[in-house]
C-alpha positions in Angstrom: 26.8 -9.9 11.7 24.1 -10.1 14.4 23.8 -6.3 14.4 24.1 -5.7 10.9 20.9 -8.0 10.6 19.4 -6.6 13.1 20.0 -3.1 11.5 18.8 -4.5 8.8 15.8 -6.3 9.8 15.0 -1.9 11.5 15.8 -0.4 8.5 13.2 -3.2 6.1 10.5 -2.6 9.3 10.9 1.4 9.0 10.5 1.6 5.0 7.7 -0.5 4.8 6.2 1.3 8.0 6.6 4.7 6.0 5.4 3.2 2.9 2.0 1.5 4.4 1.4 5.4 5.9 2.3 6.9 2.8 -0.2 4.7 1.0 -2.9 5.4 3.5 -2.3 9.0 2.6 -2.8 8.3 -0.9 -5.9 6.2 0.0 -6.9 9.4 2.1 -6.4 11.5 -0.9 -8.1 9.7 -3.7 -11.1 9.1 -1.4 -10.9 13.2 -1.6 -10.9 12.8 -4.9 -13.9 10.9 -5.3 -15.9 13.3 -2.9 -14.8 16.2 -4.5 -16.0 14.5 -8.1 -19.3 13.5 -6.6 -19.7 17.2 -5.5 -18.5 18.8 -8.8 -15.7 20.4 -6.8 -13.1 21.9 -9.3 -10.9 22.9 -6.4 -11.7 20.2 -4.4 -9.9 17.4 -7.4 -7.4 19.8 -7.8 -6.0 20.1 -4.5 -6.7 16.2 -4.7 -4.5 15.6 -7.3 -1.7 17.5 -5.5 -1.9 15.1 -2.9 -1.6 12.0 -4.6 1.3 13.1 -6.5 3.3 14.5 -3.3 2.0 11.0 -1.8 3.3 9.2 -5.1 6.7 11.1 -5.2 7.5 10.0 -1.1 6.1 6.6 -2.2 8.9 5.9 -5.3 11.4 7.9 -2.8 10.7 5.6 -0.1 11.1 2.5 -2.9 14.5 4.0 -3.9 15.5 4.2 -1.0 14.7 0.1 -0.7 16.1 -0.6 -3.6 19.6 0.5 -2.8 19.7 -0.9 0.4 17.8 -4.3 -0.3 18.4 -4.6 -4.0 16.6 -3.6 -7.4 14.3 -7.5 -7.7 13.8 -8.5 -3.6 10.7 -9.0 -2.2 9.2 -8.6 1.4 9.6 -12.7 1.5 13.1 -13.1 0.1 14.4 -10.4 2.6 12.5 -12.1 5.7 13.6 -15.6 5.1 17.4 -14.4 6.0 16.3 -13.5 9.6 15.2 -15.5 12.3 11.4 -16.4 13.0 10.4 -14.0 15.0 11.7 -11.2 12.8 10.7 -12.7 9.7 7.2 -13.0 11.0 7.2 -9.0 12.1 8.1 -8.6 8.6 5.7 -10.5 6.9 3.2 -9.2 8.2 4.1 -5.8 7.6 4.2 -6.8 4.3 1.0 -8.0 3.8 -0.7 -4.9 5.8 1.2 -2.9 2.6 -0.1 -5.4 0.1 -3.9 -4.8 1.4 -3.1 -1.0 1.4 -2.5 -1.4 -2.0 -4.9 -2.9 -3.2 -7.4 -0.9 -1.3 -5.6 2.3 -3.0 -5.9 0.3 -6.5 -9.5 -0.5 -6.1 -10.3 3.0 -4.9 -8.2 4.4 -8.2 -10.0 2.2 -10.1 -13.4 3.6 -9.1 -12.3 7.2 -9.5 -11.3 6.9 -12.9 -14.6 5.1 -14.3 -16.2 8.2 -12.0 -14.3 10.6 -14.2 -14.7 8.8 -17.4 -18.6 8.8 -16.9 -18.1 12.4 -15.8 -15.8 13.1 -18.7 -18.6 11.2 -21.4 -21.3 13.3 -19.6 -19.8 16.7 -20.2 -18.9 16.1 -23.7 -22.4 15.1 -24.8 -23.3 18.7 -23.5 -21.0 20.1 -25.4 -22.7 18.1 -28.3 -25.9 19.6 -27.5 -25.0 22.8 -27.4 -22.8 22.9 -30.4 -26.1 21.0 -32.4 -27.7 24.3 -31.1 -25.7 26.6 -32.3 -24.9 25.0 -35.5 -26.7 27.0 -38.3 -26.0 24.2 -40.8 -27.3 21.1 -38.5 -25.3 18.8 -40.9 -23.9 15.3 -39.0 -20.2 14.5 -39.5 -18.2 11.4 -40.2 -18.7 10.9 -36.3 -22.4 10.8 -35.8 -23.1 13.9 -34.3 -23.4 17.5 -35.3 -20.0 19.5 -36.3 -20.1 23.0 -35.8 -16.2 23.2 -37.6 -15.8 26.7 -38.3 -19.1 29.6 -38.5 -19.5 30.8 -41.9 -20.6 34.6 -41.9 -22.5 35.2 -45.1 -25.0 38.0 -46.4 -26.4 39.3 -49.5 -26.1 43.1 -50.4 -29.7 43.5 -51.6 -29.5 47.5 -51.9 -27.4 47.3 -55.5 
């Protein structure tokens, strides 16, 4: 029983190991992210957004994983209070070093996606501009803002 707790107590410190440097991947990645929308890098989000979801996929692996060893509703703390103090501390700390990389990924997420919203807003009132421009009717829709719809193509024959 000793060693199957002690096996146990390796395999809990290994997952949530792999899982804090899985989320400091992701962290790495959505930081990318952010750059690469600050510098209007297409490429740049892309390969990004690759990342995070390889980082992501590991990450719910890595919980699967957990779950059928540990059980589908355990936490960190009703794991660690089975093992003796020592153990139990080495665990809980590891699992607050994952907590705080989560959170950190969160808050970072969190900023990316109001970046891409404003980025997103920004680029559709262009394309408002423009379409005002090139609207020969200049009439406003039910939204506000100049429709373009489809272009009407229309002449008189004035040699008949």
């Amino acid at each position: 029983m000793k060693n199957a707790s002690l096996e146990s107590a390796r395999a809990l410190t290994h997952t949530l190991e792999t899982m804090i440097e899985q989320h400091g991947v992701l962290l790495e990645a959505v930081l990318e992210h952010r750059a690469a929308l600050s510098r209007a890098d297409r490429d740049g989000v892309a390969q990004a957004m690759r990342v995070q979801t390889e980082a992501i996929d590991r990450i719910r692996e890595i919980d699967r994983g957990r779950r059928k060893v540990f059980g589908q509703a355990t936490t960190v703390q009703d794991i660690a209070s089975a093992f003796p103090e020592e153990i139990r501390t080495e665990l809980l700390d590891l699992g607050a070093k994952l907590r705080e990389s989560i959170e950190k990924v969160r808050a970072e997420q969190a900023v990316v996606q109001a970046a891409s919203r404003a980025l997103l807003g920004h680029m559709e009132g262009l394309f408002r501009q423009v379409s005002a421009r090139l609207s020969h009717a200049g009439t406003y829709g039910r939204g506000g803002c100049i429709e373009t719809g489809q272009q009407i193509v229309s002449g008189i024959d004035l040699t008949r």
